[in-house]
N, C-alpha and C positions, 0 to 999 in steps of 0.2 A: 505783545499786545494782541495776537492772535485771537480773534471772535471776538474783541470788545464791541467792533462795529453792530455782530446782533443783537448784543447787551445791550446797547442804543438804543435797539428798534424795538427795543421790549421780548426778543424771541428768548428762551426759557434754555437753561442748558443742559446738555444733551449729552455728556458726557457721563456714564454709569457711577454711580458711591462705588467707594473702591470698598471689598468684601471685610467686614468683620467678624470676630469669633463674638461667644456670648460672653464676654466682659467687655467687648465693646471694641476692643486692640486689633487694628489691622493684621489682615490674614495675607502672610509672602501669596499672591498668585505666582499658578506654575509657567517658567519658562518656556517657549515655544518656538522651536528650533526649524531650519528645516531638515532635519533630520527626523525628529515629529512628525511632519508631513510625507517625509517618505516611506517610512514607516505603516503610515494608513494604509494597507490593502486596496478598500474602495475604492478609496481617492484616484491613487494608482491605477487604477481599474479605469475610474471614469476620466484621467485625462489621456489615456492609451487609446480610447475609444473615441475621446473626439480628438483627437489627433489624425485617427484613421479617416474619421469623417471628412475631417479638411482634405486630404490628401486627395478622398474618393471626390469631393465635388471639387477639388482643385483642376482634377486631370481633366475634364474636357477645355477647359482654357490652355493649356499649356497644349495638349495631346491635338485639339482642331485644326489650329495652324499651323500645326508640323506636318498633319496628314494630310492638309489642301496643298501645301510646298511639295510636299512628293509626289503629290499628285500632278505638281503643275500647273495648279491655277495661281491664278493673283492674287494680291494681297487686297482687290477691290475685290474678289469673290470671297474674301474672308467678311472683310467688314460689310457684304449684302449679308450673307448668313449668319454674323455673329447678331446685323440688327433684329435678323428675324425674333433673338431671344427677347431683346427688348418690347418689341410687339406682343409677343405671346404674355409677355409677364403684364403688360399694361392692358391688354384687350381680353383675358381672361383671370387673371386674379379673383377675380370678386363670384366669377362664375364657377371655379372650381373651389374658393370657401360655402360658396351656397349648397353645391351639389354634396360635400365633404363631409360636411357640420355638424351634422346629426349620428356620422358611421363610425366605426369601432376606430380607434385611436391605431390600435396593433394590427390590422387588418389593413389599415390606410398607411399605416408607413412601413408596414411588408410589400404592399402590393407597392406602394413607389418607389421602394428601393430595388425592387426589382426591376419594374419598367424603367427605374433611370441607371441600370447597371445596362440593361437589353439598348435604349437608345446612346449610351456611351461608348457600348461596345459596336453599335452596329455602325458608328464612324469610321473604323478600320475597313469594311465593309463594299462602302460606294464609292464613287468616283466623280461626279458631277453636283456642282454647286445647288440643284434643285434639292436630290439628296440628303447633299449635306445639312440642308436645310431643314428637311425634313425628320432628321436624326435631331438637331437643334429642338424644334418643336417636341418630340417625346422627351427627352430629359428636362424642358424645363417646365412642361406640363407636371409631368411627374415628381420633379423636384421641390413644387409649390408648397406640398403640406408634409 
């Protein structure tokens, strides 16, 4: 009895006419495997690329707190500098969609993925939790659009 209850409510069903020929007689639709899928090039292409992408905005979570530990601060100097991201995302959002909105699409996610490669890498870099903070702020500036 699956979707009776929209049937109920009057909602209209949503499921496609399965395909006919021109006498009218169901047309077999083609199996879709995933082997189909693997197959696609693009596809392939596009989930090898956000794959990467995770990876790339993965690592400053993983890569910060192992780099203040070796450093030898605390794990309170983590969580001062991890809040600073939430700050920056809550007190500038709106100010970098406004400045952004109008500029080249390819130009603005060139230009941020460089400046958040430049503030991820330059974590390796410093040494004091001001810093690190500071590293903090350019990737999640940059990371915004």
């Amino acid at each position: 009895m699956p979707g009776s209850s929209s049937r109920l409510c009057g909602s209209p069903e949503t499921r496609p006419e399965a395909a006919v020929d021109k006498r009218g007689e169901p047309v077999a639709e083609e199996k879709v495997s995933v082997l189909t899928v693997l197959r696609d090039a693009p596809f392939r292409t596009l989930v090898l690329l956000n794959l990467l992408v995770c990876v790339v905005f993965t690592v400053p979570w993983i890569g910060l707190p192992l780099t203040m530990a070796s450093q030898g601060l605390s794990p309170s100097s983590f969580g001062m500098v991890i809040a600073v991201n939430g700050i920056v995302i809550v007190g500038f959002q709106l100010l970098v969609n406004k400045l952004t909105d109008k500029r080249s699409p390819v130009l603005l996610l060139t230009l941020s993925s460089l400046l958040f490669a430049l503030g991820t890498g330059a974590t390796a870099l410093v040494g004091s939790p001001v810093a690190f903070a500071a590293t903090v702020i350019v990737w999640t500036v940059f990371s915004a659009k």
